[in-house]
N, C-alpha and C positions, 0 to 999 in steps of 0.2 A: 825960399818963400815959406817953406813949414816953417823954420826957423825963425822966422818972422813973427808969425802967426802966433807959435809958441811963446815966446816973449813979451807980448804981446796980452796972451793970456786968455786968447779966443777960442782957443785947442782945449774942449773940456777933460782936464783930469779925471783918471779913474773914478770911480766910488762902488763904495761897498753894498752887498747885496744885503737887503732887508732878513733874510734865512738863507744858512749853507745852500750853496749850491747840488748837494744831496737831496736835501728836501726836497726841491724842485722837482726831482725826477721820480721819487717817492711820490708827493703828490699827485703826479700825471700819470700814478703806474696806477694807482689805486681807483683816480678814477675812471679810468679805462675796465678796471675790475668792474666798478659797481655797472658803468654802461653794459659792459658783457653779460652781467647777470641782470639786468634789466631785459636785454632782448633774449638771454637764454631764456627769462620769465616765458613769454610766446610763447615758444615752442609747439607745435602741437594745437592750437589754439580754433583753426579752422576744422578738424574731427571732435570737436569738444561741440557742436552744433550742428550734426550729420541730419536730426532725426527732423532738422528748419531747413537741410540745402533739397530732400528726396522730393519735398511737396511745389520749390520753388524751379529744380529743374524741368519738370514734365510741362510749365507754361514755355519753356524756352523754347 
C-alpha cells in the first residue's frame, strides 16, 4: 500500500528547513532567557509597597 502511495506521489518528500536546525534551538534558549529575566524583573516587587499594605490591612 505505501508503495503505492509512494508512486503515486501522495507520500510528501522531505524538504528542507528554512535555518539550521541549530538555530532552532538557539532561538528557543534565548527566548526562554529574556522570559526568565522578565519574571526575575518582579522579584521582590510586593515589599517595594509595604508602607500602602500597613494602612490597608488594619481594615481587614
Amino acid at each position: 500500500m505505501i508503495s503505492i502511495l509512494f508512486e503515486e506521489g501522495v507520500i510528501i518528500h522531505h524538504t528542507e528547513l528554512p535555518i539550521p536546525a541549530l538555530l532552532f534551538g538557539l532561538i528557543a534558549f534565548a527566548s526562554f532567557l529574556v522570559l526568565a529575566a522578565i519574571t526575575w524583573s518582579y522579584r521582590d516587587v510586593a515589599n517595594r509597597h509595604s508602607h500602602k499594605e500597613s494602612g490597608s490591612r488594619a481594615g481587614h
